[in-house]
C-alpha positions as CSV (number, residue, x, y, z in Angstrom):
1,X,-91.1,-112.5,110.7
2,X,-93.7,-113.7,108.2
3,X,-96.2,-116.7,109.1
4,X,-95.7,-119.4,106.2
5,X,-98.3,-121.9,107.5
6,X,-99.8,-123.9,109.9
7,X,-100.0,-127.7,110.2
8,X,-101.1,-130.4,112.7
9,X,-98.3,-131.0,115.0
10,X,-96.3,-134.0,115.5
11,X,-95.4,-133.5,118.7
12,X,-97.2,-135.1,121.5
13,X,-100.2,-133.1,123.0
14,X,-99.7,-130.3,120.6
15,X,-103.0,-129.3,118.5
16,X,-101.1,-127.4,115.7
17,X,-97.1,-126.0,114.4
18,X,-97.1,-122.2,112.9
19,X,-94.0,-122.2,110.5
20,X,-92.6,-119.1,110.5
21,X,-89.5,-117.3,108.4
22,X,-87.3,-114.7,110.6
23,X,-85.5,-111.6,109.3
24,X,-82.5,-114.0,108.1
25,X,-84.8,-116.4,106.1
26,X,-84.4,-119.1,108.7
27,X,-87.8,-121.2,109.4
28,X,-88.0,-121.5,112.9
29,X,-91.4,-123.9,113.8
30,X,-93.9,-123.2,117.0
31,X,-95.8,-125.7,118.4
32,X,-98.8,-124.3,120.1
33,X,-102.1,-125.4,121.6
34,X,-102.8,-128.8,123.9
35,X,-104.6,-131.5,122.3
36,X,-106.1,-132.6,125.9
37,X,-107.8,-129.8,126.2
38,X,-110.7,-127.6,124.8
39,X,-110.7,-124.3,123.2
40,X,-112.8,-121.3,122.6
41,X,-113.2,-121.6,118.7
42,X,-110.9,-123.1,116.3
43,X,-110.0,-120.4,113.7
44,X,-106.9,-121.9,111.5
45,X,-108.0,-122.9,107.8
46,X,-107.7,-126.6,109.2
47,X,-110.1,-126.7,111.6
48,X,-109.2,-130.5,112.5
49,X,-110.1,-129.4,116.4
50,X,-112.8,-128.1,116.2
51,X,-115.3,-130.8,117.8
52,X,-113.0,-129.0,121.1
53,X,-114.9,-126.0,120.6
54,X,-116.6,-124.8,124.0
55,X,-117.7,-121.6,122.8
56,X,-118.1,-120.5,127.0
57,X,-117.1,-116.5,127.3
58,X,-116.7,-116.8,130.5
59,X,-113.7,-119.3,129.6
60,X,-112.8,-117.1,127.1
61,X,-112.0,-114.4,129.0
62,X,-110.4,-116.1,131.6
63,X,-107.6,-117.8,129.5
64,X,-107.1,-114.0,128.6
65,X,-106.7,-112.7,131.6
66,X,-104.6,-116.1,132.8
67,X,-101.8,-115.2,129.9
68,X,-102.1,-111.7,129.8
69,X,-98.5,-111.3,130.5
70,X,-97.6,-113.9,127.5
71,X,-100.0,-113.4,124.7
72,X,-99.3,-109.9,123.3
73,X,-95.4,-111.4,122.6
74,X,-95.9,-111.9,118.7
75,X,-95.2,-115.0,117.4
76,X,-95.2,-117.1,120.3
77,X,-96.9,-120.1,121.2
78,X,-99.4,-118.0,123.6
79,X,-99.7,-115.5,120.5
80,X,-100.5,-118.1,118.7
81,X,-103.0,-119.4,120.7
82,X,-105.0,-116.4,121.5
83,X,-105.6,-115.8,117.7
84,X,-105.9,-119.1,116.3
85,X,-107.7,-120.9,119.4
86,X,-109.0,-117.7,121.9
């Protein structure tokens, strides 16, 4: 797969859409992030969330240990999050 962009989301309570092209050249969109809720730092060239920014390490690695089991699965929403907004 190969990341093509991201963009603010259009759909409700989402923060941001990765656009993404699979092995068959098919551009499959993920939705990713809450809007209702704060992050650790906003790192996407966008940075249109970043007055969410909490910048707390003890939150930090909470939310990692919380989706440990989702956010090593590349290209996922939770991947997404934990490198863009974790």
């Amino acid at each position: 797969m190969q990341l093509l962009g991201i963009d603010v989301s259009g759909k409700k309570h989402k923060k941001y859409v990765a656009h993404v092209k699979d092995k068959y050249g098919l551009i499959k969109a993920v939705h990713f992030g809450d809007s209702r809720y704060e992050h650790y730092e906003d790192k996407t060239r966008i940075k249109i969330y970043k007055y969410l920014n909490h910048y707390d390490d003890v939150r930090r690695k909470s939310y990692k240990a919380r989706h440990e089991a989702t956010r090593h699965k590349k290209w996922s929403p939770s991947w997404f999050s934990d490198k863009y907004l974790w």
